[in-house]
N, CA, C, O and CB atoms as a CASP TS submission, in Angstrom:
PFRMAT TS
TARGET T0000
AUTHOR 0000-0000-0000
METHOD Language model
MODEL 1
PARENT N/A
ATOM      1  N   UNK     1     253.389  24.712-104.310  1.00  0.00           N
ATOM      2  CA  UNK     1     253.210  24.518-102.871  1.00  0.00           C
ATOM      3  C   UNK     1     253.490  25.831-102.154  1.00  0.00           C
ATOM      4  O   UNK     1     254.359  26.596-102.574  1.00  0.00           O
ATOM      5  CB  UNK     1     254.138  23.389-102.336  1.00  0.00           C
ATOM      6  N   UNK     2     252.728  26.109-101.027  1.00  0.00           N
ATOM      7  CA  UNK     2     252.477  27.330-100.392  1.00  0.00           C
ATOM      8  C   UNK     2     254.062  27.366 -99.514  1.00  0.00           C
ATOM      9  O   UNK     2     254.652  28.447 -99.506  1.00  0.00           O
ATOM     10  CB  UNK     2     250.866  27.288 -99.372  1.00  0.00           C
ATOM     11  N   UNK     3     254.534  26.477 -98.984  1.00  0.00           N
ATOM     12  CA  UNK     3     255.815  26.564 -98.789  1.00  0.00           C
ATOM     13  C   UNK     3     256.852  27.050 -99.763  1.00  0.00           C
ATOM     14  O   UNK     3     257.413  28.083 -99.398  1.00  0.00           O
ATOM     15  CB  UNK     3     256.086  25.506 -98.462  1.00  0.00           C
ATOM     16  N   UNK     4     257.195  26.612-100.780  1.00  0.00           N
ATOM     17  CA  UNK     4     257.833  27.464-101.827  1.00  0.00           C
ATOM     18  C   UNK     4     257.825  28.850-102.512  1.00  0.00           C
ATOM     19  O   UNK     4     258.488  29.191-103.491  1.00  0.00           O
ATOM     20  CB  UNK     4     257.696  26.939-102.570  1.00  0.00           C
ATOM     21  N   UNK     5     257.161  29.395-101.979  1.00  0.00           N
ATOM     22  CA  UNK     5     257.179  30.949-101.716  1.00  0.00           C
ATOM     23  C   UNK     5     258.023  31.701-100.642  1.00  0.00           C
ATOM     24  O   UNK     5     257.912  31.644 -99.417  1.00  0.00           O
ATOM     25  CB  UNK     5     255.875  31.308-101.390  1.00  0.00           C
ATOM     26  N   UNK     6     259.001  32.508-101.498  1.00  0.00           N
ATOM     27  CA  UNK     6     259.502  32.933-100.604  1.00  0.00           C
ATOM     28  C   UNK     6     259.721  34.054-100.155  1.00  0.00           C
ATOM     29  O   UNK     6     260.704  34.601 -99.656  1.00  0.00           O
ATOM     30  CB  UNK     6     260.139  32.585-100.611  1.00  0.00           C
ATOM     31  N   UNK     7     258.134  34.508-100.509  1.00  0.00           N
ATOM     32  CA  UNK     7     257.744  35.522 -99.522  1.00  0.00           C
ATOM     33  C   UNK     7     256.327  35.878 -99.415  1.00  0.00           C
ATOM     34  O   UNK     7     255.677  36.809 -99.891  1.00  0.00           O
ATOM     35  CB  UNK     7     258.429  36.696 -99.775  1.00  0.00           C
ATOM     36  N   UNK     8     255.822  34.230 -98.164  1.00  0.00           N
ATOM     37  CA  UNK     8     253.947  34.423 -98.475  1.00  0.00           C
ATOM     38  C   UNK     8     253.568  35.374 -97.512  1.00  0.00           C
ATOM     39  O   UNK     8     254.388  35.810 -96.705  1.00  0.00           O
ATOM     40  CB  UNK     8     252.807  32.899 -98.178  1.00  0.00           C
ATOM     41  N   UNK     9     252.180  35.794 -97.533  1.00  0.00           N
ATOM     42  CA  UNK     9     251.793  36.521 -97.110  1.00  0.00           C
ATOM     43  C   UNK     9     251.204  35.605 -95.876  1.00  0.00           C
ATOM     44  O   UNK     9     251.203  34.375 -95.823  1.00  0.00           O
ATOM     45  CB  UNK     9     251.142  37.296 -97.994  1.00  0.00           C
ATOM     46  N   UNK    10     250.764  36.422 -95.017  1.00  0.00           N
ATOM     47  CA  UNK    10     250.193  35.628 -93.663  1.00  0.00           C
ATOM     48  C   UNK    10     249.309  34.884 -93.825  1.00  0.00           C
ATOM     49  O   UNK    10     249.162  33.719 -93.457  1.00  0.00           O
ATOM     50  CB  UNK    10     249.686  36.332 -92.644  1.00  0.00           C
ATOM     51  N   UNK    11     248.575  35.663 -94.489  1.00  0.00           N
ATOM     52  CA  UNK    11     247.091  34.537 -95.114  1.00  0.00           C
ATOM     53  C   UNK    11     247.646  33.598 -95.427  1.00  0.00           C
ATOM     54  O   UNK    11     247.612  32.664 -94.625  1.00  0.00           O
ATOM     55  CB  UNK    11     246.085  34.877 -96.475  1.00  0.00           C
ATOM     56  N   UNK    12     248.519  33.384 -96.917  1.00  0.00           N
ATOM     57  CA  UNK    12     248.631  32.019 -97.308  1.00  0.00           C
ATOM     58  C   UNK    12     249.546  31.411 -96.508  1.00  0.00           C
ATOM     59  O   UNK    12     249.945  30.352 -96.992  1.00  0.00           O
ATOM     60  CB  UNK    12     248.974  31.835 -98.651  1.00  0.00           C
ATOM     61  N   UNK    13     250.028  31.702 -95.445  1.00  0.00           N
ATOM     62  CA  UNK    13     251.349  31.214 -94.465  1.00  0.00           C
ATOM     63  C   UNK    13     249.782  30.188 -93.369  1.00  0.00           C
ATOM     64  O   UNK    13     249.656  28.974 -93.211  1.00  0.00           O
ATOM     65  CB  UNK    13     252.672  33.231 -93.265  1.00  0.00           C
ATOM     66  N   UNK    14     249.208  30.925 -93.036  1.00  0.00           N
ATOM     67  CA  UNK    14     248.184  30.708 -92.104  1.00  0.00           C
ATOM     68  C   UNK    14     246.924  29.719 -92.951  1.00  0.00           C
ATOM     69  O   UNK    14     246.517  28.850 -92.180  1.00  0.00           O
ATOM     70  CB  UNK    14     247.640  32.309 -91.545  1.00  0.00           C
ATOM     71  N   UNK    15     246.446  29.678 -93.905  1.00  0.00           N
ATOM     72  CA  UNK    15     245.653  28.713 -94.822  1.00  0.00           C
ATOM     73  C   UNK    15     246.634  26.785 -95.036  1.00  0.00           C
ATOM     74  O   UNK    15     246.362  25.585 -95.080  1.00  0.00           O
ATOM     75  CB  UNK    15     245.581  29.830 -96.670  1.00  0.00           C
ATOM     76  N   UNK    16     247.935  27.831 -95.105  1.00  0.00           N
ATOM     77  CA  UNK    16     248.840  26.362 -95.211  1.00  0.00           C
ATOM     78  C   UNK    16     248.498  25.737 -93.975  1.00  0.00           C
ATOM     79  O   UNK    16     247.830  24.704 -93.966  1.00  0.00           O
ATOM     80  CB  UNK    16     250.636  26.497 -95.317  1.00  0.00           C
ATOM     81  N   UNK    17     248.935  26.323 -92.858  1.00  0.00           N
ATOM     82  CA  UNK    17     249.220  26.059 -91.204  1.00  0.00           C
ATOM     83  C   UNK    17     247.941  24.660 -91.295  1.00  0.00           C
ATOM     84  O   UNK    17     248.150  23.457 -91.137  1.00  0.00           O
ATOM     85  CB  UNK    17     248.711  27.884 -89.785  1.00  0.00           C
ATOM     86  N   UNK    18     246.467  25.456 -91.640  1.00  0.00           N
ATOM     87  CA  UNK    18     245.429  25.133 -91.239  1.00  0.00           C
ATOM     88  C   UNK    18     244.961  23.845 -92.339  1.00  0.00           C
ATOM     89  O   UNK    18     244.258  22.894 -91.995  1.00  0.00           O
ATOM     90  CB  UNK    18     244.585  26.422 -91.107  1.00  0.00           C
ATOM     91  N   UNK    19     245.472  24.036 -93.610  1.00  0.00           N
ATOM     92  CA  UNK    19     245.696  22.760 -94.282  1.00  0.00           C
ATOM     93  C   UNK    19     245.890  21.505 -93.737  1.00  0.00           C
ATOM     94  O   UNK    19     245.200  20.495 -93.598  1.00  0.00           O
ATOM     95  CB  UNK    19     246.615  22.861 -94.939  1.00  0.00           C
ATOM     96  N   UNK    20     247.688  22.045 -93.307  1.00  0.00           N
ATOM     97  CA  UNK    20     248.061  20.532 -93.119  1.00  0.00           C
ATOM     98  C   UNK    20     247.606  20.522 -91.834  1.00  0.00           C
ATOM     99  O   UNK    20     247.541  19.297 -91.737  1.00  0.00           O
ATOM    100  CB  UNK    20     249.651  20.006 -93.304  1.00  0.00           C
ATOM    101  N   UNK    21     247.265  20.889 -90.841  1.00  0.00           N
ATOM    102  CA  UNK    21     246.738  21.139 -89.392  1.00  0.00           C
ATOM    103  C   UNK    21     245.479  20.097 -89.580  1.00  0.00           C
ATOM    104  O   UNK    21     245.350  19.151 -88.803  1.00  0.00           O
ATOM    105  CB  UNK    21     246.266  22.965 -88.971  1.00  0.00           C
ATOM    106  N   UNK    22     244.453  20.356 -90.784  1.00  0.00           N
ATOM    107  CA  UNK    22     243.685  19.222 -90.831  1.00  0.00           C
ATOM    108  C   UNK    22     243.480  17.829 -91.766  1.00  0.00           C
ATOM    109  O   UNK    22     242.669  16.910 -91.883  1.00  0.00           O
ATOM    110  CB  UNK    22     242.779  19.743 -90.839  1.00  0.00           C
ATOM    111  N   UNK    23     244.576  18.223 -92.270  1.00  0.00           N
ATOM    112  CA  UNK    23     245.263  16.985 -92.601  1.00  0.00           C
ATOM    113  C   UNK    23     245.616  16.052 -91.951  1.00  0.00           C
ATOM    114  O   UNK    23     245.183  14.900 -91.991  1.00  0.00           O
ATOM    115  CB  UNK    23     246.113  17.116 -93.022  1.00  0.00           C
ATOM    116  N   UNK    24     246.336  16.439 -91.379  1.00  0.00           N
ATOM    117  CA  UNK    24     247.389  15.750 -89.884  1.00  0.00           C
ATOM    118  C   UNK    24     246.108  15.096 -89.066  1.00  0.00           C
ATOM    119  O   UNK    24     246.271  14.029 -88.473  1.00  0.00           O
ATOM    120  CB  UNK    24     248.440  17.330 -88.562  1.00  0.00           C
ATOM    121  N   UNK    25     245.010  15.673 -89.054  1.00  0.00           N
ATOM    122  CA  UNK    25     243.672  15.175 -87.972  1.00  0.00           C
ATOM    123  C   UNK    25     242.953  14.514 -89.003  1.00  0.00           C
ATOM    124  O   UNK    25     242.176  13.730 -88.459  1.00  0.00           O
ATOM    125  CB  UNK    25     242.585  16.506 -87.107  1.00  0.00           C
ATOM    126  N   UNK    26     242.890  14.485 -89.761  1.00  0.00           N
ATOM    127  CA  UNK    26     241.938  13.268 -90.631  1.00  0.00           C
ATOM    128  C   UNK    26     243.344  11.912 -90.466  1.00  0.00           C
ATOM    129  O   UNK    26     242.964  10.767 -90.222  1.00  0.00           O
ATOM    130  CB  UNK    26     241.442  13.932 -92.966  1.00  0.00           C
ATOM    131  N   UNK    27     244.305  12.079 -90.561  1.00  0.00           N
ATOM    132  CA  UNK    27     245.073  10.879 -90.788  1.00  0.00           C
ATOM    133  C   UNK    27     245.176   9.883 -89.318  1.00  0.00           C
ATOM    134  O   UNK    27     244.963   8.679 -89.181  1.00  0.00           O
ATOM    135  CB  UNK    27     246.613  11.408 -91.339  1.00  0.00           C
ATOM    136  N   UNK    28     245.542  10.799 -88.442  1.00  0.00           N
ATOM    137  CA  UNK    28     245.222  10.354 -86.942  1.00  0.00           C
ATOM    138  C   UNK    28     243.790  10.190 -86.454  1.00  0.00           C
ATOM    139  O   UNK    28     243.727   9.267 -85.641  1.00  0.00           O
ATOM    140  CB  UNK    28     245.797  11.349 -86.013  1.00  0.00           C
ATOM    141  N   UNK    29     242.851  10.664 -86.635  1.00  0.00           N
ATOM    142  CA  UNK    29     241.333   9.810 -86.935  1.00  0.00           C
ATOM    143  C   UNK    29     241.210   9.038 -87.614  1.00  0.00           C
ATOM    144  O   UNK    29     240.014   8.788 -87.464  1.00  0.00           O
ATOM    145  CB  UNK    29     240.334  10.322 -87.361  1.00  0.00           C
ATOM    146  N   UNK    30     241.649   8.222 -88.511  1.00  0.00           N
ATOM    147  CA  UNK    30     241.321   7.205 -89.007  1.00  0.00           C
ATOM    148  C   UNK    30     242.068   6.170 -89.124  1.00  0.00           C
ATOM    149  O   UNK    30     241.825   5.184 -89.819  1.00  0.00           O
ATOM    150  CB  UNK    30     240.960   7.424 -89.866  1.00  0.00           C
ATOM    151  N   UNK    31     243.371   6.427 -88.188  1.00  0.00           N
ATOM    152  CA  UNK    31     244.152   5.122 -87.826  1.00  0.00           C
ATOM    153  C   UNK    31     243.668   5.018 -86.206  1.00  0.00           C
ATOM    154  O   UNK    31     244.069   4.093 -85.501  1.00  0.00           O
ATOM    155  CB  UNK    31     246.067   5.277 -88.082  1.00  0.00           C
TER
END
């Protein structure tokens, strides 16, 4: 997991963000 790095780079700090960012919006769209 991109969190368990402990020391990501922005990219993968920012790919995570945007992960769970649309994660979080598929789950709240479909409830």
């Amino acid at each position: 997991m991109w969190l368990a790095d402990s020391n990501p780079s922005p990219h993968d700090y920012w790919v995570g963000i945007a992960l769970l960012d649309s994660h979080l919006y598929e789950i709240f769209r479909i409830s």
